[in-house]
C-alpha positions in Angstrom: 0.0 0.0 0.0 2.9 2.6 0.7 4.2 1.6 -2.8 0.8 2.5 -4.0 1.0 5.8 -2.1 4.4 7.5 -3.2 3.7 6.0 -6.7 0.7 8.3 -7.2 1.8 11.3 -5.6 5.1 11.0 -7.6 3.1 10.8 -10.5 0.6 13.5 -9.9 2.9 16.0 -9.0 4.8 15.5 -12.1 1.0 16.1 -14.0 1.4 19.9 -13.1 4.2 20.7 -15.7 1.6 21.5 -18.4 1.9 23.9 -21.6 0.7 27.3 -19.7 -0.6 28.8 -22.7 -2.5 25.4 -24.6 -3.6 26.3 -28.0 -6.3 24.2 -27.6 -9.1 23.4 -24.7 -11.3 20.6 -23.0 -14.3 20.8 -21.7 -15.5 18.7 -18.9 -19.3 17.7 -18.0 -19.9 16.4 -14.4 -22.5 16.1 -11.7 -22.6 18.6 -8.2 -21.2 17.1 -5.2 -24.6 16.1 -4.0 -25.8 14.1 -7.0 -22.6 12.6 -8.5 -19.5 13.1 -6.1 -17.4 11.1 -8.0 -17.6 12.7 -11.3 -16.5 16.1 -9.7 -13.7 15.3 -8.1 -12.7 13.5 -11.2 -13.2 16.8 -12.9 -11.5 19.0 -10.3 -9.0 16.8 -10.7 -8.6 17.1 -14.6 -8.0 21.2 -13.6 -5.5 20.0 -11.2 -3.6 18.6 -13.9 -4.0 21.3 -16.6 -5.7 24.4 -15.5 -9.2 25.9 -15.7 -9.5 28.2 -18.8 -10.0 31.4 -16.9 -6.8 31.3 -15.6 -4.9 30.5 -18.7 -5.1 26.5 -18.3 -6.4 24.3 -20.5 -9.8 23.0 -18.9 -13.5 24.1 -18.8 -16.1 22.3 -16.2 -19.6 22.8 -16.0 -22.1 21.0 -13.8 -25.3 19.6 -14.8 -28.3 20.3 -12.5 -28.9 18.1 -9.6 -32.1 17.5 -11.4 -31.2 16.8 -15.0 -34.6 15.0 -15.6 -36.6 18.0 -15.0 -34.1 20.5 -16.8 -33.0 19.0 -19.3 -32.9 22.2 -22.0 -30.6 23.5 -19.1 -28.2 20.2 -19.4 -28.1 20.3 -22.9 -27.5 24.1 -23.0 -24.6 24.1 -20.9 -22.9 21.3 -23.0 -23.5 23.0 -26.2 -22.2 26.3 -24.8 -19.4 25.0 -24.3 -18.5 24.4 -28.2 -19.0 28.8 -28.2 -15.0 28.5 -27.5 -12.8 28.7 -30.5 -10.1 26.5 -29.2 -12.4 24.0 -27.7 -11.2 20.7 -29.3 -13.2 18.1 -26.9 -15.5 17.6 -24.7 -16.0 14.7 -21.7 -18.9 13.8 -20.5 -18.4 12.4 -17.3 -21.7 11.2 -16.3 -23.4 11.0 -19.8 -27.2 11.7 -18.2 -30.4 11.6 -20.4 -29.5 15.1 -23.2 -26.5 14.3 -23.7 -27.2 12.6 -27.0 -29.1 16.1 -28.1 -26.5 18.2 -26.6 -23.7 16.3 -28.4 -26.3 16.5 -32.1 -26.2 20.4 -32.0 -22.6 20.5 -31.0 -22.4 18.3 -34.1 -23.9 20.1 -36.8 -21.8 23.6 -35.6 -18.6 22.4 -34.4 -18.3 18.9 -36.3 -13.7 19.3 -35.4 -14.7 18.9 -31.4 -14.3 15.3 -29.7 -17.4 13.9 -28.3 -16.5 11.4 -25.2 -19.6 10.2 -23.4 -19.1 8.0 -20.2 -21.5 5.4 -18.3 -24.4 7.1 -20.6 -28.1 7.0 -19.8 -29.1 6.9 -22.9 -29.7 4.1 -25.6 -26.3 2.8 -26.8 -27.6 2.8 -30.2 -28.3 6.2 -30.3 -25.2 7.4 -28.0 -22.8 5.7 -30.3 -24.3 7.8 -33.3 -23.2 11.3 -31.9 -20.1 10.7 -30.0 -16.7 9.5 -31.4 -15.9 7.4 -28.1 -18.3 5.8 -25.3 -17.1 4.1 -22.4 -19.2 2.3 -19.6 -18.3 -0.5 -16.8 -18.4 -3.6 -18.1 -21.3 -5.8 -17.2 -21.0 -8.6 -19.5 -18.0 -9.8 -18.7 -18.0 -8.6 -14.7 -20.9 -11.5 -14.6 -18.6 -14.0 -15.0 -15.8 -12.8 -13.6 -17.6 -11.6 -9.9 -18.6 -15.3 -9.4 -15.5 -16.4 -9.9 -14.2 -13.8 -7.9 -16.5 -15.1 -5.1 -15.4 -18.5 -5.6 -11.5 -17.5 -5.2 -12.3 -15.9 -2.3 -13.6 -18.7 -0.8 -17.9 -18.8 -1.2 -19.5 -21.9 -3.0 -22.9 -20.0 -3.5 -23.3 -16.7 -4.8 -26.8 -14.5 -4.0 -28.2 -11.8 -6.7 -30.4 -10.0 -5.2 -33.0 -7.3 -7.2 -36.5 -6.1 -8.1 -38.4 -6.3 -11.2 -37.5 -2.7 -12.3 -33.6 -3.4 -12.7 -34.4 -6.6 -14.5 -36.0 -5.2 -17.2 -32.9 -3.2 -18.4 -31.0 -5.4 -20.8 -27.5 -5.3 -19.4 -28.8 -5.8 -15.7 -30.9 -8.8 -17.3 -28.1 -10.4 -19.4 -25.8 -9.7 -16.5 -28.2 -11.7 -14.1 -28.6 -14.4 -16.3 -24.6 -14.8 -17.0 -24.2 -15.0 -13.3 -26.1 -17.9 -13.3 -24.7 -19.8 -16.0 -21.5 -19.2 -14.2 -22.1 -19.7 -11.0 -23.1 -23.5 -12.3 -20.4 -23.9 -14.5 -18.1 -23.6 -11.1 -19.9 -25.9 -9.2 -21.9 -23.3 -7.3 -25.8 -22.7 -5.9 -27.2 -20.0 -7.5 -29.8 -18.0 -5.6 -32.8 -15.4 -6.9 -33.9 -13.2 -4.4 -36.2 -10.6 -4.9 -35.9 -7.4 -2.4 -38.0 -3.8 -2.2 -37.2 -1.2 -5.2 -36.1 1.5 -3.1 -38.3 4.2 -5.5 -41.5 1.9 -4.2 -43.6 3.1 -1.4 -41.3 1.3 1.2 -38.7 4.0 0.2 -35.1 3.7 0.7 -35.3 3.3 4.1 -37.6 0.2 4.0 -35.4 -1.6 1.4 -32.0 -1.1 3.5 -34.6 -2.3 6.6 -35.6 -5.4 4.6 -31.6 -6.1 4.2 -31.1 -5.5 7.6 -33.3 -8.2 8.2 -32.7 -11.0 6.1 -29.3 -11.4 5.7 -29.0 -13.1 9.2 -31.6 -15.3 8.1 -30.0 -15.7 4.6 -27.0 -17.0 6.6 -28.6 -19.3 8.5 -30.5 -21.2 6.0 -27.5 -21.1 3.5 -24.2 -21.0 5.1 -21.8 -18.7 5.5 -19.6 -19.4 2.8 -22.6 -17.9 0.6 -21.6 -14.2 -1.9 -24.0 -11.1 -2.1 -24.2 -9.3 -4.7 -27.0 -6.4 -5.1 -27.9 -4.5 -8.2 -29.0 -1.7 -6.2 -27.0 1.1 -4.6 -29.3 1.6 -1.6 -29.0 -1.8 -0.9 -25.4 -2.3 -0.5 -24.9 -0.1 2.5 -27.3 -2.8 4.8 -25.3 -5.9 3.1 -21.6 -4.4 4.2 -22.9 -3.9 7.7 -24.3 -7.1 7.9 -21.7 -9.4 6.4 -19.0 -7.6 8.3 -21.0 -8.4 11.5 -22.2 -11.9 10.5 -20.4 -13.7 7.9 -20.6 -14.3 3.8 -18.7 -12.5 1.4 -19.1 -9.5 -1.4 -17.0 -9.0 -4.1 -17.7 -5.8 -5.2 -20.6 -3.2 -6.0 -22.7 -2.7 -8.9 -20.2 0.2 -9.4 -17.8 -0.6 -7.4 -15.5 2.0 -5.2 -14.5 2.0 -2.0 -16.5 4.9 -1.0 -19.5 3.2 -2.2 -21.7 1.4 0.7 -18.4 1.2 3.0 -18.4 4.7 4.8 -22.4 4.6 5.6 -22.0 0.7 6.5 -18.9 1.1 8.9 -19.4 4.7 9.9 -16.1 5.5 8.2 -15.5 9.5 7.9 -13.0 11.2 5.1 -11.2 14.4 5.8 -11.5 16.9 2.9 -7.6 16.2 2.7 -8.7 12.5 1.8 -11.2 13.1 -0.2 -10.9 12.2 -4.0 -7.1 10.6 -2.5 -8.3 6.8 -3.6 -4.9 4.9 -2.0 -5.6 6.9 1.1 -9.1 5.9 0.9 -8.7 2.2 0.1 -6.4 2.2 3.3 -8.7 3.6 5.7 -12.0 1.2 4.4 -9.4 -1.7 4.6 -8.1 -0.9 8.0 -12.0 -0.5 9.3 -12.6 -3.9 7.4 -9.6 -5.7 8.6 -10.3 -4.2 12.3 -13.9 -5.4 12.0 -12.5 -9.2 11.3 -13.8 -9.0 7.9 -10.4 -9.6 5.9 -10.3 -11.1 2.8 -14.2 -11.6 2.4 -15.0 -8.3 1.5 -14.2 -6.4 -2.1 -14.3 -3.7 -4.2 -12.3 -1.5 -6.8 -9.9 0.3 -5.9 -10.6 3.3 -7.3 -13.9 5.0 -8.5 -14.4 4.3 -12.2 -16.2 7.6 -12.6 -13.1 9.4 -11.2 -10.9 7.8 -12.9 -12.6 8.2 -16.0 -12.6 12.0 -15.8 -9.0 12.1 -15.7 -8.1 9.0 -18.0 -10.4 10.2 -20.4 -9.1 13.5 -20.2 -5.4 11.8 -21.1 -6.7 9.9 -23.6 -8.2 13.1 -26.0 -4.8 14.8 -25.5 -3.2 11.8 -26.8 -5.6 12.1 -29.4 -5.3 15.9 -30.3 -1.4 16.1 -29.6 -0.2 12.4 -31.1 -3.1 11.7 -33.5 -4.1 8.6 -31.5 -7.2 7.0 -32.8 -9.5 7.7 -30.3 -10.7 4.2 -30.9 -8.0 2.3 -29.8 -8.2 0.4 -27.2 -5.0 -0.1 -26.1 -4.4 3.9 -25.8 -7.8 4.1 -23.8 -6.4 0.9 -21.3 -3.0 2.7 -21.0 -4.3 6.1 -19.3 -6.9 4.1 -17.2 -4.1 2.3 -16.3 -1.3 5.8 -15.6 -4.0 7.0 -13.0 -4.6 3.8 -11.1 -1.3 2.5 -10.2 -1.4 -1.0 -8.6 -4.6 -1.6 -10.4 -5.5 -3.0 -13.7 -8.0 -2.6 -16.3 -9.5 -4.9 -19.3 -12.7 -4.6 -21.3 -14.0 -5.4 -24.6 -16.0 -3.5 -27.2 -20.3 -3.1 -26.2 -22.4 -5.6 -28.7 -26.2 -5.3 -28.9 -28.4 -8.1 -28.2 -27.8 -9.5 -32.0 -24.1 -9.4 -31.3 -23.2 -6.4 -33.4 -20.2 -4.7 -32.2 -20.0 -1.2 -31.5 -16.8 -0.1 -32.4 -16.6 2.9 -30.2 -18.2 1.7 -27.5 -15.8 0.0 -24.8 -17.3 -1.8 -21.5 -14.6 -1.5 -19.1 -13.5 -3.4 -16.1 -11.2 -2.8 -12.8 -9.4 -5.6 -11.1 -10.9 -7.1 -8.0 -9.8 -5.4 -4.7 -9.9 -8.1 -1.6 -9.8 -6.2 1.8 -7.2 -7.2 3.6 -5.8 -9.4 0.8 -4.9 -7.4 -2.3 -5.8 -7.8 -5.8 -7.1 -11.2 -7.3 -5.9 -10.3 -10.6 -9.1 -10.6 -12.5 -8.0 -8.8 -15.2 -6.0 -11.6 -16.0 -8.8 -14.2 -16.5 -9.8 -14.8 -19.8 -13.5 -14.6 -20.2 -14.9 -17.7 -22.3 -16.7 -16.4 -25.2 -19.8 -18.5 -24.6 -20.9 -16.0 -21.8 -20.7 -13.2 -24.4 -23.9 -14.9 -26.0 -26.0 -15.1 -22.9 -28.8 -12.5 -23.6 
């Protein structure tokens, strides 16, 4: 971990030597601290690195509004505005909500020389992919094989997936689901359904965590301790860290996994501002409460938040692109800057194909390697995925 440390300060600090007078800018999209936390620190980050505009760097960020379903003319207006900039040569998405596929069409048709990058989007990939020139999301197709055998490294010969009717009628959460399962009986392990309160039903948030809370004991009990949750929901991870850290089972990771996500709430772990958006310095203090807590080695998660990271490797990626005429396509480039702003970590992915198994060829589902508190990294991205759970719709 101390490797990990001086590693990414050394190489931050040798991220502020850039041009002070760019001849060209980037403009950055994210969520407000209170919607999508991630995304703006990712973004303040970014200025870290190259400078905000109005002081002669090479970065301009804009926020979407907390409630981008309701004002959506205002999210689309602040992306386009941003093409008013002469030198304004791309522009990241970091959070691609619903408008960004509008915002990007009008940016189109009066700036067609700008880079369009739109990350974990919203919106329908066939549709995204038409209007940007790269889209990048976390990889669910290939995280449902590789998070049951992650569980079954780490020890667990069944693996839970626990949801509600609403999730399962998206398409990747579905074929996701369904590849778990497939999986998790390829490597000799029970498979278990359970259905738990949607958090936007009348039980609220606070009845689904409540109904987690409850069960998970019981779930122990009738199924062993060597058993693997896995939630699809945000609100419901929180409740399944506290248990399992109290009772027994394992999780892998989080439907987006981080370690900020579900751990702080579930262990009553607190960041200093100095900490915040600091991911080794996170990861130590979430593994220090997790190994304290006698929970070492059955509890997961990446390393560091894919929407952070993305800010800042995407970021990377379009100067690459603009300085060195990379394609912004390839995948290699796109691995290699995940990889510069993650050291210790790895990444992997493949391109997005539709249910008929058409590829999209800028459209990259990415992946993390698995973190194991208290135990390091199972080197996941290592593990070749066979092709037969590609097919799984």
């Amino acid at each position: 971990m101390k490797k990990i440390l001086l590693t990414f300060f050394m190489f931050v600090v040798s991220l502020f030597s850039f041009s002070a007078n760019p001849d060209y800018h980037i403009g950055v999209v994210s969520g407000t601290v209170s919607q999508s936390e991630d995304s703006l620190r990712g973004a303040e980050e970014l200025i870290k690195m190259y400078g905000s505009t109005d002081k002669g760097g090479m970065v301009t960020h804009v926020t979407y509004p907390d409630n981008f379903m309701q004002e959506m003319e205002t999210t689309i207006s602040q992306m386009v505005a941003l093409a008013d900039d002469p030198k304004m040569k791309a522009i990241i998405v970091v959070e691609a909500v619903p408008g960004t596929v509008e915002a990007f069409r009008r940016i189109r048709e009066a700036r067609p020389d700008i880079l369009l990058v739109a990350n974990s989007p919203h919106e329908d990939p066939e549709i995204i992919t038409e209007v940007s020139d790269l889209v990048t999301n976390p990889d669910n197709v290939a995280r449902g094989y590789l998070i049951v055998k992650a569980a079954k490294n780490m020890g667990a010969d069944k693996f839970m997936h626990i949801s509600f009717p609403r999730h399962l009628s998206y398409e990747l959460l579905s074929r996701r689901r369904n590849i778990m399962a497939e999986a998790a009986k390829d490597l000799g392990m029970e498979f278990i359904d359970v259905s738990a309160p949607d958090p936007v039903s009348d039980v609220g948030v606070a009845g689904a965590q409540q109904y987690i809370l409850e069960q998970v004991p019981n779930w122990l009990n009738k199924y062993g301790k060597n058993v693997a949750f896995f939630a699809t929901n945000d609100a419901h991870t929180e409740p399944l860290l506290k248990r399992i850290a109290e009772d027994g089972g394992y999780f892998v990771e989080a439907d987006l996994p981080s370690p900020t996500m579900g751990y702080p709430g579930a262990l009553g772990i607190k960041f200093t501002e100095e900490e915040k958006g600091n991911w080794p310095k996170i990861l130590k203090k979430v593994e220090d409460t997790v190994v304290a807590k006698g929970a070492a080695g059955r509890m997961g998660t990446w390393a560091y938040s894919y929407n952070f990271a993305s800010a800042i490797a995407l970021g990377d990626h379009v100067r690459n692109v603009i300085e060195n005429e990379v394609d912004i396509v390839d995948f290699d480039a796109i691995v290699t800057s995940y990889n510069k702003f993650t050291p210790g970590a790895e990444w992997n992915g493949s391109n997005y194909a539709d249910v008929n198994g058409v590829e999209k060829e800028n459209f990259y589902l990415l992946y993390q390697d698995t973190y194991v508190l208290g135990k390091g990294y199972l080197h996941m991205t290592d593990e070749e995925v066979p092709a037969k759970y590609f097919e799984i719709k």
